[in-house]
C-alpha positions as CSV (number, residue, x, y, z in Angstrom):
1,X,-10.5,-4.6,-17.5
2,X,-6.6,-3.8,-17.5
3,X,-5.7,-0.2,-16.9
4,X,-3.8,2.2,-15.5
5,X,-5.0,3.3,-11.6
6,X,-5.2,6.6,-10.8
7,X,-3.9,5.9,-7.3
8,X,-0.7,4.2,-7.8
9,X,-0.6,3.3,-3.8
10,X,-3.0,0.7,-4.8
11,X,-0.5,-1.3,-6.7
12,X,-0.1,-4.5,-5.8
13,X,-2.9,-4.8,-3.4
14,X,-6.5,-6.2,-3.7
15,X,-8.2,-2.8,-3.4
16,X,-10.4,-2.8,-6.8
17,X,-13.9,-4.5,-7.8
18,X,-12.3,-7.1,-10.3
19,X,-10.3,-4.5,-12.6
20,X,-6.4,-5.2,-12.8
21,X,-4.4,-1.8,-12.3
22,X,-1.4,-0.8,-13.8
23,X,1.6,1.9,-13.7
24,X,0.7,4.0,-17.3
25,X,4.5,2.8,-18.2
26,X,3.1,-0.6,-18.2
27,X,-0.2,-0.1,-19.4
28,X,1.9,1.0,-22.7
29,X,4.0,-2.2,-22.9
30,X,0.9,-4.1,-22.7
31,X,-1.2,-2.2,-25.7
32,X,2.3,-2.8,-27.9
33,X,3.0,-6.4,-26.9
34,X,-0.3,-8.0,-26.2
35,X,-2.4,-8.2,-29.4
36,X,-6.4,-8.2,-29.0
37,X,-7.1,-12.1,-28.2
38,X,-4.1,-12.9,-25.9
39,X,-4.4,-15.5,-23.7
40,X,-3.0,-14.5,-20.1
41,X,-3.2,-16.3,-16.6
42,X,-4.5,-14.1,-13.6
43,X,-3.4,-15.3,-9.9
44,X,-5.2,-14.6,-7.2
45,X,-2.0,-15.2,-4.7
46,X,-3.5,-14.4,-0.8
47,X,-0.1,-15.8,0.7
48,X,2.3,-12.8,0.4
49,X,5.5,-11.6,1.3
50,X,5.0,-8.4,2.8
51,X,7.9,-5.5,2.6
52,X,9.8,-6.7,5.7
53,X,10.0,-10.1,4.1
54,X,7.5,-11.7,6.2
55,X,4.6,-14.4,5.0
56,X,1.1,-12.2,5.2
57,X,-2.5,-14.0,4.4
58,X,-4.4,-10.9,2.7
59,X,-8.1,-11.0,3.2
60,X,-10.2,-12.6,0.2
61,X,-12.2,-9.1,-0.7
62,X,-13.3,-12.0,-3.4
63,X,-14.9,-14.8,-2.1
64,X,-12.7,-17.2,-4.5
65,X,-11.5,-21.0,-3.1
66,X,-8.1,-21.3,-3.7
């Protein structure tokens, strides 16, 4: 499921149990521009550039081979 998060901290981190969370600002542009049926691509990037511009593995919370 795509939707907004009630704890925006969480952003852009693998924190969830498989939803994709959103700002509400962007959960809006999505419902206008994204008709029922479209196709989209989700990555599951684990090689990062963390805030100080350095290269981070994250943990895979998943279990998924990349």
């Amino acid at each position: 499921m795509i939707h907004p998060t009630t704890n925006p901290e969480t952003l852009g981190k693998a924190s969830s149990n498989g939803c994709i969370g959103t700002r509400e600002s962007d959960a809006w542009i999505i419902y206008y521009y994204a008709p029922l049926r479209t196709a989209i691509t989700i990555r599951y990037d684990l090689e990062i550039n963390n805030d100080m511009g350095n290269n981070v593995k994250l943990k895979n919370i998943y279990g998924y081979e990349n």
